[in-house]
C-alpha positions as CSV (number, residue, x, y, z in Angstrom):
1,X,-7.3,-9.2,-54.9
2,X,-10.8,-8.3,-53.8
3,X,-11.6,-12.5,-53.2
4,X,-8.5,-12.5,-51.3
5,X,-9.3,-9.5,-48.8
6,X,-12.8,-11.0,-48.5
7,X,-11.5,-14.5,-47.3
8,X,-9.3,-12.5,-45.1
9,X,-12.0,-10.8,-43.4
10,X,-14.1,-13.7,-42.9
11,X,-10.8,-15.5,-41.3
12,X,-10.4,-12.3,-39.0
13,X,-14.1,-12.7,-38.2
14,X,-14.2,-16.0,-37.3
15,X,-10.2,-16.0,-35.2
16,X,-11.8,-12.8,-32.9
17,X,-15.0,-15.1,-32.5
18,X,-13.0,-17.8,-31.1
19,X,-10.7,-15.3,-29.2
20,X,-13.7,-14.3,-27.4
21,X,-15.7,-17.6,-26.8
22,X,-12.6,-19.3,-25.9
23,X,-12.0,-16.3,-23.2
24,X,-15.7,-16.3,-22.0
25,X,-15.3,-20.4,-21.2
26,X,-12.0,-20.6,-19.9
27,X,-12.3,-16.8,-17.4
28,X,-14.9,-18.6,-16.2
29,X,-18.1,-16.4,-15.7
30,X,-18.9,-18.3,-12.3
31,X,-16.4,-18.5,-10.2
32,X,-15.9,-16.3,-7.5
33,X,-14.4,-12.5,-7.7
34,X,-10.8,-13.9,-6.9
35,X,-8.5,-10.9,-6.6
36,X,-7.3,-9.0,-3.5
37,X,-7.9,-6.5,-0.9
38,X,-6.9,-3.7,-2.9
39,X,-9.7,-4.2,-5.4
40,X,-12.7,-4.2,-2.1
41,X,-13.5,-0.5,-3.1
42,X,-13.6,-0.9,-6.7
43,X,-16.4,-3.7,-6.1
44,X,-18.2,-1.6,-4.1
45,X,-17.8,1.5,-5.0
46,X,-20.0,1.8,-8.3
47,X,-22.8,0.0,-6.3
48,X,-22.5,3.0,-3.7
49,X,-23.0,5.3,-6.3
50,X,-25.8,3.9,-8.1
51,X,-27.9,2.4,-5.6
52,X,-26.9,4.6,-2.7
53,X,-26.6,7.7,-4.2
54,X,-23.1,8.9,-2.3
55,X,-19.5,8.9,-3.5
56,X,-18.6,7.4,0.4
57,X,-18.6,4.0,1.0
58,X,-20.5,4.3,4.1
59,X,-23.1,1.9,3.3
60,X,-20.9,-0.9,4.0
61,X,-19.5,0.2,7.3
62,X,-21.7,-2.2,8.9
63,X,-20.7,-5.3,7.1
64,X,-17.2,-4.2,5.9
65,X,-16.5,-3.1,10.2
66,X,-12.8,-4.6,10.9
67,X,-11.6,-5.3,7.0
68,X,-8.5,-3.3,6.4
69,X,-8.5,-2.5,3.0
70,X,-12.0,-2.1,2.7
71,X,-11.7,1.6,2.6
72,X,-9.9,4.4,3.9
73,X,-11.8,5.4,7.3
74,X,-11.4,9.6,7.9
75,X,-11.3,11.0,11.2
76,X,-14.5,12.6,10.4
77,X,-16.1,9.0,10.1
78,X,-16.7,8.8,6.6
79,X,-15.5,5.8,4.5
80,X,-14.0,7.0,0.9
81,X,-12.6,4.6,-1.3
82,X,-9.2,3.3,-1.3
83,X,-8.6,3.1,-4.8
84,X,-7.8,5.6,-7.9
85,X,-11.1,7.0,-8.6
86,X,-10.7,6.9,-12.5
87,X,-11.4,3.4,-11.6
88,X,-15.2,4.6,-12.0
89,X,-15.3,5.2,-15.8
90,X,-14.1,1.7,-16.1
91,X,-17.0,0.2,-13.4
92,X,-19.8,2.4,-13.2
93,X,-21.2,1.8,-16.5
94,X,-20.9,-1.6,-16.7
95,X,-22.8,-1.9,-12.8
96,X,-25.8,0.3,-14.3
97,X,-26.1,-2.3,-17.3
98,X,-25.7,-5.0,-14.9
99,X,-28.2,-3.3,-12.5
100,X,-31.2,-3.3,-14.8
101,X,-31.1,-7.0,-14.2
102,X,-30.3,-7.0,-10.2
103,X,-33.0,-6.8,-7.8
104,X,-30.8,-6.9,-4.4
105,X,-27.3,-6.1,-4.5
106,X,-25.8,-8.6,-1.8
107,X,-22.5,-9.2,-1.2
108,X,-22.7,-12.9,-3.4
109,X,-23.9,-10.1,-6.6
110,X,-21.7,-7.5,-5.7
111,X,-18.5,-10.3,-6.0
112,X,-20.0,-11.7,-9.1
113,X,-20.4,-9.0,-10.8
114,X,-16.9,-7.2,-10.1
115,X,-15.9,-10.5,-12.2
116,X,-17.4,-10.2,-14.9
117,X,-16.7,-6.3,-15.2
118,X,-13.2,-7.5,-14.9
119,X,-13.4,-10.2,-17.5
120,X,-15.3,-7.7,-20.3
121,X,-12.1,-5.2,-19.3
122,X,-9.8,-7.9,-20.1
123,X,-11.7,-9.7,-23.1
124,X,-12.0,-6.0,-25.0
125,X,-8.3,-5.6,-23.9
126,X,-7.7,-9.2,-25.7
127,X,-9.4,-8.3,-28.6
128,X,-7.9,-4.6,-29.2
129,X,-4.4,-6.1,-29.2
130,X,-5.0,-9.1,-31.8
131,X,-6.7,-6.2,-34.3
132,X,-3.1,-4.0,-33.7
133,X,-0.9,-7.8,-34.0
134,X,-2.8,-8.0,-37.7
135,X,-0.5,-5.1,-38.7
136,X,2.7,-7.1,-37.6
137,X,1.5,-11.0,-38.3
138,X,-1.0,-12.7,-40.1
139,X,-4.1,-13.6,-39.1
140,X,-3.0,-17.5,-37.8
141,X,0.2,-15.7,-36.0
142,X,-1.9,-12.5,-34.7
143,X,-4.4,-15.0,-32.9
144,X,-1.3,-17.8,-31.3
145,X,0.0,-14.9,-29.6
146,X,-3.0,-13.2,-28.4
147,X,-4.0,-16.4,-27.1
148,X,-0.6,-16.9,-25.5
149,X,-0.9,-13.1,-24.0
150,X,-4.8,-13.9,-22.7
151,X,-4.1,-17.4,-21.5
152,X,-0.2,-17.3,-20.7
153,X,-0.1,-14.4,-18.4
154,X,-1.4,-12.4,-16.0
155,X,-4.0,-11.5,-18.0
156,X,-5.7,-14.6,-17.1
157,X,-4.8,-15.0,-13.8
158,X,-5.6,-11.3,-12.8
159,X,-7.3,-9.7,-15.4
160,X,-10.2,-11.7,-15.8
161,X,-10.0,-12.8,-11.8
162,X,-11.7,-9.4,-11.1
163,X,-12.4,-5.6,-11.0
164,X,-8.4,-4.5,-10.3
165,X,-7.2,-1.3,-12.0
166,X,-4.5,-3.3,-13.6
167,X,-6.6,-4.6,-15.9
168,X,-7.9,-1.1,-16.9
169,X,-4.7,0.1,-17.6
170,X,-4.1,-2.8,-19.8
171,X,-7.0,-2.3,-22.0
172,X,-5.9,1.2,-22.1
173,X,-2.7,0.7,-22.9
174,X,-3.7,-1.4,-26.0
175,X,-5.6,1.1,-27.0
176,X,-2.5,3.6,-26.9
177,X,-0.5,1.4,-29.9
178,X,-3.5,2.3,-31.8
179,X,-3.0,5.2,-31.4
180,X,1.0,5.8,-31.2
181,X,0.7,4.1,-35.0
182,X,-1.6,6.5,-36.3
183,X,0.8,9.3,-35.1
184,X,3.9,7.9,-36.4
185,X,2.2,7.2,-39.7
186,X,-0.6,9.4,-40.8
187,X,0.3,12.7,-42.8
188,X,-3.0,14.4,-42.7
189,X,-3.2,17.4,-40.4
190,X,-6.6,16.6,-39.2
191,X,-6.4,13.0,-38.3
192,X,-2.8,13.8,-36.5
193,X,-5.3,15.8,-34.4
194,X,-7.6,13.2,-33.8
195,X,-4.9,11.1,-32.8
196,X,-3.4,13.8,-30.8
197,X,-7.0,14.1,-29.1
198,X,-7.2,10.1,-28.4
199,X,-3.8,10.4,-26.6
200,X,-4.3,13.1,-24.6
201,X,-7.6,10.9,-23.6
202,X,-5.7,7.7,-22.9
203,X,-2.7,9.5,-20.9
204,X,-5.5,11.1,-19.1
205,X,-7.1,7.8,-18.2
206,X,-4.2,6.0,-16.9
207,X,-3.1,8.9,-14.7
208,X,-6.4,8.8,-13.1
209,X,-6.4,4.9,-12.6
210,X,-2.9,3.9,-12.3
211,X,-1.0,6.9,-12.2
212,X,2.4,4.7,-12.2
213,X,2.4,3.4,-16.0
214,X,2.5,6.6,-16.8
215,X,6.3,5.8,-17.7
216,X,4.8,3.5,-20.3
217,X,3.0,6.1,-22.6
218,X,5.2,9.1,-21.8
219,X,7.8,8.5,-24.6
220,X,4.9,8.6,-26.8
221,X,4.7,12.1,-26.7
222,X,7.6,12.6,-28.8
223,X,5.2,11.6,-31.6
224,X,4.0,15.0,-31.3
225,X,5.3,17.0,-34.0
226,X,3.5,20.3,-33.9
227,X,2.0,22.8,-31.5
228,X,-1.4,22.4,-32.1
229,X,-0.9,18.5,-31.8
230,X,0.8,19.5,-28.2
231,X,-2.3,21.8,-27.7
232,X,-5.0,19.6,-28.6
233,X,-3.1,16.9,-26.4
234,X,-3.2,18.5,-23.3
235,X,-6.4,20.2,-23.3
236,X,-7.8,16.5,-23.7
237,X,-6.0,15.0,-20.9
238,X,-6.7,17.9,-18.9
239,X,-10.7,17.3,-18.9
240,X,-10.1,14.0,-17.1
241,X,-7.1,14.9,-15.2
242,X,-7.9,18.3,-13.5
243,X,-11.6,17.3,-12.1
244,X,-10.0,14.1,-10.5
245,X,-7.1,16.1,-9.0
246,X,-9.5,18.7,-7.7
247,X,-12.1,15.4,-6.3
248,X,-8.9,14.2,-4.8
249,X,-8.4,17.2,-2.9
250,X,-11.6,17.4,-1.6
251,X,-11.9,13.8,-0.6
252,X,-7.8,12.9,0.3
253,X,-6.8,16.8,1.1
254,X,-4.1,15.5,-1.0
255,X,-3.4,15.9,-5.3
256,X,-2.4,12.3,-5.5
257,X,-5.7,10.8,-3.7
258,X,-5.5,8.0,-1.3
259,X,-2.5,7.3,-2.0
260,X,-0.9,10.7,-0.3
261,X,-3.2,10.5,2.0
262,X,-1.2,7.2,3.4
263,X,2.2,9.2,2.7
264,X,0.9,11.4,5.4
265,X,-0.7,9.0,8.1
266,X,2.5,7.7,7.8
267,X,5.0,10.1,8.1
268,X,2.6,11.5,11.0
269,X,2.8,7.5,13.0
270,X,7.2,7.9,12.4
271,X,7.2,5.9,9.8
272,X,9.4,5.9,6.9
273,X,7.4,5.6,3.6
274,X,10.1,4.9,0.7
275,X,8.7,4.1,-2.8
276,X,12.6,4.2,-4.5
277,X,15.6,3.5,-3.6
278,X,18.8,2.0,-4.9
279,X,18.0,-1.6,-5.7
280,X,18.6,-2.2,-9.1
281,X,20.8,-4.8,-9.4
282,X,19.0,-7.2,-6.8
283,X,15.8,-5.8,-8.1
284,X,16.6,-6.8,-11.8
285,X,17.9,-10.5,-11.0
286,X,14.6,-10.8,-8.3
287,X,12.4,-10.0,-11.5
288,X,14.4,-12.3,-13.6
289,X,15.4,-15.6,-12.2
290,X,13.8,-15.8,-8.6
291,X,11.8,-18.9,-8.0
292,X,8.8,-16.7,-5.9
293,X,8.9,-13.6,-8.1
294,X,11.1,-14.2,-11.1
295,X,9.8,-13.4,-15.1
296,X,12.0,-17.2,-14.9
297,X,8.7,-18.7,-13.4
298,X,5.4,-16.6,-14.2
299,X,7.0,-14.6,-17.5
300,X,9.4,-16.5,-19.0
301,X,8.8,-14.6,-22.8
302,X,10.4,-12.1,-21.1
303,X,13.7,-13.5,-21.4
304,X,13.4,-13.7,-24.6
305,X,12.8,-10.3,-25.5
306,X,16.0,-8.5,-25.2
307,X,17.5,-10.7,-27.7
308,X,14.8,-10.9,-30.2
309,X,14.7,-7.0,-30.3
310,X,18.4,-6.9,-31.0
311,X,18.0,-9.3,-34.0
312,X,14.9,-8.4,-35.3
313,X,14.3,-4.7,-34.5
314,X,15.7,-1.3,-34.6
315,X,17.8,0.0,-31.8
316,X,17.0,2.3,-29.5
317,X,18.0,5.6,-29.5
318,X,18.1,6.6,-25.9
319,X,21.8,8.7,-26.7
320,X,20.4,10.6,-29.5
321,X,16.7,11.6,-27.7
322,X,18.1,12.5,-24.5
323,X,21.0,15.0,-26.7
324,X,18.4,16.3,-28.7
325,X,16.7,17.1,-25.6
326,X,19.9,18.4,-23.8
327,X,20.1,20.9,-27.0
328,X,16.1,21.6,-26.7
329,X,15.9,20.5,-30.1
330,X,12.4,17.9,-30.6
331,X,14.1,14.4,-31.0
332,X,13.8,13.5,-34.8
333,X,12.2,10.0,-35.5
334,X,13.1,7.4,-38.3
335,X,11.1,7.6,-40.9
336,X,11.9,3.6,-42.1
337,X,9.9,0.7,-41.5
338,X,10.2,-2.5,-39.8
339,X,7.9,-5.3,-40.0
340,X,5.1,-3.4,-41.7
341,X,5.6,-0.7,-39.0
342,X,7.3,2.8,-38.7
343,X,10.9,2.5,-36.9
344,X,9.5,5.1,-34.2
345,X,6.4,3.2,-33.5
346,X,8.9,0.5,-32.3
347,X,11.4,2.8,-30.9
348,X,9.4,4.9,-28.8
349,X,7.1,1.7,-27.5
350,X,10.6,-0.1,-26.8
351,X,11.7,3.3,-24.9
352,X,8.5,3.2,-22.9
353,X,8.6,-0.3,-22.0
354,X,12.2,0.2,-21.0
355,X,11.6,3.2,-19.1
356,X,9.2,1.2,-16.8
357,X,10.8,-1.7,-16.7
358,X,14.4,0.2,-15.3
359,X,11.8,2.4,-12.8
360,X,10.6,-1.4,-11.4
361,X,13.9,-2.5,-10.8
362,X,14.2,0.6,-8.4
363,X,11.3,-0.1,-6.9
364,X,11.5,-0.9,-2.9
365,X,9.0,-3.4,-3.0
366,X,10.4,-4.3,-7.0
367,X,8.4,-7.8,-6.2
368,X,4.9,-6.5,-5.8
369,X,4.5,-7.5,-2.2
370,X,1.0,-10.2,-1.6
371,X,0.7,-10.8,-5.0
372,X,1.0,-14.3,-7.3
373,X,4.6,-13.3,-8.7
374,X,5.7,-10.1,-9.8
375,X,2.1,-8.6,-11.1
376,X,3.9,-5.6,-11.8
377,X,4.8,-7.0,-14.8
378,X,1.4,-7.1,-16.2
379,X,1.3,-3.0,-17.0
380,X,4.2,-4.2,-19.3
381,X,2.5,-6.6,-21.6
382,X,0.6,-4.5,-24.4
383,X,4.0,-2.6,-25.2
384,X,6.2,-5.7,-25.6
385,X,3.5,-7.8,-27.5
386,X,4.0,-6.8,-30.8
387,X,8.2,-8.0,-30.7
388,X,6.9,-11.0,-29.4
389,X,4.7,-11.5,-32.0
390,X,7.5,-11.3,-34.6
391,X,8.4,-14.7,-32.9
392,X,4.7,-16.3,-33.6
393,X,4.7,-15.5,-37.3
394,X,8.5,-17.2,-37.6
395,X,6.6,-19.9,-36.1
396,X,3.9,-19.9,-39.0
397,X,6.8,-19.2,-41.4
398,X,8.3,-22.6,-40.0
399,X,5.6,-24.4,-40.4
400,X,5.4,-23.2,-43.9
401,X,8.8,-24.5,-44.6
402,X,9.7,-20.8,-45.0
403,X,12.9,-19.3,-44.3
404,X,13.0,-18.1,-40.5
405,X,14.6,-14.8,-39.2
406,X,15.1,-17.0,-35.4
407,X,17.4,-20.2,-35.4
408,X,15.5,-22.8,-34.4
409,X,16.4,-23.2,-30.6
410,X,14.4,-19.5,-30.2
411,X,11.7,-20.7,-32.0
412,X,11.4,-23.6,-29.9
413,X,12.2,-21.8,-26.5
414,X,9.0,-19.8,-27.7
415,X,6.9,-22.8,-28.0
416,X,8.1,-23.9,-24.4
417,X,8.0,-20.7,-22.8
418,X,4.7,-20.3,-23.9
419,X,3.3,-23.4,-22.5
420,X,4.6,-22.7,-19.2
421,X,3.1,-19.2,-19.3
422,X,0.0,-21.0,-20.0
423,X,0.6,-24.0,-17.1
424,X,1.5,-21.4,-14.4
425,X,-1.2,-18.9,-15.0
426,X,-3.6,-21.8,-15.5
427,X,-2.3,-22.7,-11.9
428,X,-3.3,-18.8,-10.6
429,X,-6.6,-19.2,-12.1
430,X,-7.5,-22.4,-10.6
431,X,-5.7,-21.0,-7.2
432,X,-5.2,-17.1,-6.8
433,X,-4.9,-17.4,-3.1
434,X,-2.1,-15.5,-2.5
435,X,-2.5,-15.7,0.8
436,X,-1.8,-19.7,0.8
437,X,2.3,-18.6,0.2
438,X,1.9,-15.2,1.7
439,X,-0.5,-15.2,5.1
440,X,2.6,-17.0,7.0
441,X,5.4,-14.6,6.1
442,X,5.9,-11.3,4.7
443,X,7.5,-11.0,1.0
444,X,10.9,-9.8,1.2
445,X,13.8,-9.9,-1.1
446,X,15.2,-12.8,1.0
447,X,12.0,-15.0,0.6
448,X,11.7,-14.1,-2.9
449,X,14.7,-16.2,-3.6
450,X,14.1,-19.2,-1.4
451,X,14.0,-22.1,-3.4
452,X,13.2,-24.1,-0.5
453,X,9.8,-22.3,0.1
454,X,8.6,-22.2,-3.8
455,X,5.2,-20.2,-4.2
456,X,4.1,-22.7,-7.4
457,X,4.2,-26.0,-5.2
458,X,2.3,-24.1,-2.3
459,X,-0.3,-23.0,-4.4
460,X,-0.4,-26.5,-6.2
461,X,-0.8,-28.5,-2.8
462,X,-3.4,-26.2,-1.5
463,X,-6.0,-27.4,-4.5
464,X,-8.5,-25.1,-5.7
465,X,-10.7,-22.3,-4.2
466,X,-13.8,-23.1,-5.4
467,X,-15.3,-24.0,-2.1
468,X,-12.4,-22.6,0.0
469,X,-14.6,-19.6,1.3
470,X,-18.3,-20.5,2.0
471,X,-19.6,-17.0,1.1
472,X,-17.9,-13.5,0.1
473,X,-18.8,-11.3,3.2
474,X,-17.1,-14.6,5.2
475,X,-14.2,-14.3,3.0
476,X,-13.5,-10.3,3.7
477,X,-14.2,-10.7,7.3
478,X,-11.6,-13.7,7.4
479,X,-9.1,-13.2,5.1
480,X,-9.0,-9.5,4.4
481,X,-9.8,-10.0,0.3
């Protein structure tokens, strides 16, 4: 038993190895930060800090003068930055490393560097899912699908493009099944407080960074079985949560940051700002099956999921939480196991997923406006992995001459669906131009659905971007990203 576990280290050793060489060559170190506009202050921002010594962005006015997302611009004349500012914990410390090498800080530096914060983010993110797959697969299985999930989605062709806060929230949410599995299986007191501690920390981090997946960790609270678990819990999120609210003030003169900052301007200018509104059922089909912004295209695992949880994993018990909570009674979780984990680990990580997934579909702009399909789908990854993964070790099984739990047209859909992940996002790495389908009209739910106008064959005719832009200060000034 000992020689076997010892083989089976040295085979973990040696799969995360290749995980992360095989992520280093193919994110490809030096190409250009290739994200968009909404990302400009997160590039900059940690530079202003640690070189400038200000929280503003006002160094930059000068260069940055006329690029619209480059900041937001107060009345007062100060530039702050247009972006969630837990976005610092995630950037900071990775600029001061990288600044003990830089001598000048030019714009060229500035771009290279938010790429490679962006690919570390997304290789660690990588990484901390395949160690959580070992507890659902084997080591073969665990590393097909992480290399399916780091080459097949948007984690390749956002994630490792640059610094976006996506990409945070990924590797944070990763980090959260860690953590939601220690709660639904430890019994000692004093590691359920650890735990407690680590998700108070994580739920803290993403409402500071991307305040909107929130809807993806919040059914793990019901993992929280006693009071000092609830205690330990909030007092952790609360160290992360209150000084940014409190910042946010100060900077936006609004809790929610930049963000209600623009709620305002707007409102002020006449303008109706709607976030939802009743959309669902185009919203659900657009998500699905449209050619510019369809799971059909850039997700097509997706699909699969629905019907691979029904077969392979235990319901969800939406009825029997939301009575329990009707009765203020705590929602009592299954004790059983499936697939070498606790029924409520999959339950309430199916419930999350769920919950954001239905929130999406009434979502005005459901199809993620300039983006390279629906990106919005990328917050979902991490808590659907695991099911999918169930399909990759039915694939080892099969190759094992095992008996299968899928019929074999699933497990080849699987295999298909997971080269096209691959081809498409290889496609957005090569090309993340959004503005090649985008700059001549505005996404809406009709052009979403023209199959006339199809994003993919736009982006394939218009090459690569390599030496599209001739410098990155050109590239903002021109194009806006």
């Amino acid at each position: 038993m000992r020689q076997s576990d010892d083989m089976k280290t040295r085979l973990v050793a040696l799969l995360l190895g290749a995980l992360i060489l095989l992520s280093v060559l193919l994110y490809d170190p030096f190409r250009a930060e290739n994200t968009s506009g909404d990302t400009i202050s997160n590039r900059y921002w940690p530079v202003a800090i640690l070189e400038h010594h200000t929280y503003t962005l006002n160094p930059f006015k000068e260069d940055l003068q006329g690029v619209a997302y480059a900041a937001i611009f107060q009345p007062n004349g100060e530039w702050h930055p247009r972006s969630f500012l837990g976005m610092a914990l995630f950037s900071v410390p990775f600029y001061a490393v990288a600044d003990l090498f830089i001598d000048n800080w030019s714009h060229a530096t500035i771009g290279q560097v938010s790429r490679w914060n962006g690919m570390f983010l997304a290789i660690l993110a990588s990484v901390t899912l395949f160690l959580f797959l070992l507890k659902v697969a084997r080591p073969g299985a665990a590393f097909v699908s992480t290399l399916v999930f780091a080459f097949g989605t948007w984690h390749w062709s956002l994630g490792a493009q640059g610094l976006s806060n996506q990409v945070a929230s990924v590797l944070v949410l990763t980090l959260s099944l860690h953590v939601l599995h220690s709660l639904c299986t430890e019994r000692s007191h004093g590691r359920l407080d650890w735990s407690s501690a680590a998700l108070g920390v994580l739920m803290g981090l993403i409402v500071i960074t991307r305040p909107q997946d929130i809807y993806l960790m919040a059914p793990m609270i019901l993992a929280l079985r006693r009071l000092r678990q609830w205690a330990i819990f909030a007092a952790c999120a609360s160290v992360l949560v209150v000084p940014v609210v409190l910042a946010n003030i100060a900077l936006f003169s609004s809790p929610l940051g930049f963000g209600g900052l623009l709620m305002r301007a707007s409102e002020a200018a006449g303008e109706k700002l709607s976030i939802y509104q009743l959309n669902f059922i185009p919203a659900l089909t657009g998500l699905t099956l449209s050619p510019n912004r369809g799971a059909i295209v850039f997700l097509p695992l997706l699909l699969l999921l629905p019907w691979l949880w029904r077969i392979l994993l235990p319901g969800l018990p939406l009825r029997s939480i939301l009575m329990s909570l009707l009765e203020l009674r705590w929602p009592r979780l299954s004790a059983e196991r499936s697939f070498g984990l606790p029924a409520s680990f999959w339950q309430l990580s199916g419930l999350g997923a769920l919950l954001y997934f239905t929130l999406l579909c009434f979502v005005e702009f459901w199809h993620s406006t300039w983006s390279y399909g629906s990106r919005y789908l990328y917050d979902l990854l991490p808590l659907i992995w695991p099911a999918l993964t169930l399909g990759f070790e039915d694939l080892w099984k099969a190759a094992e001459g095992r008996r299968c739990a899928l019929p074999r047209f699933a497990r080849v859909a699987l295999v298909v669906f997971s080269l096209q992940g691959i081809a498409i996002h290889a496609l957005g790495h090569r090309n993340f131009d959004i503005y090649v389908w985008n700059f001549k009209k505005v996404p809406t739910d009709a052009q979403v659905w023209d199959f006339r106008d199809w994003m993919i064959a736009e982006v394939w005719r218009a090459g690569p971007n390599t030496e599209r832009w001739s410098d990155p200060l050109t590239r903002l000034r021109h194009y806006g990203f």
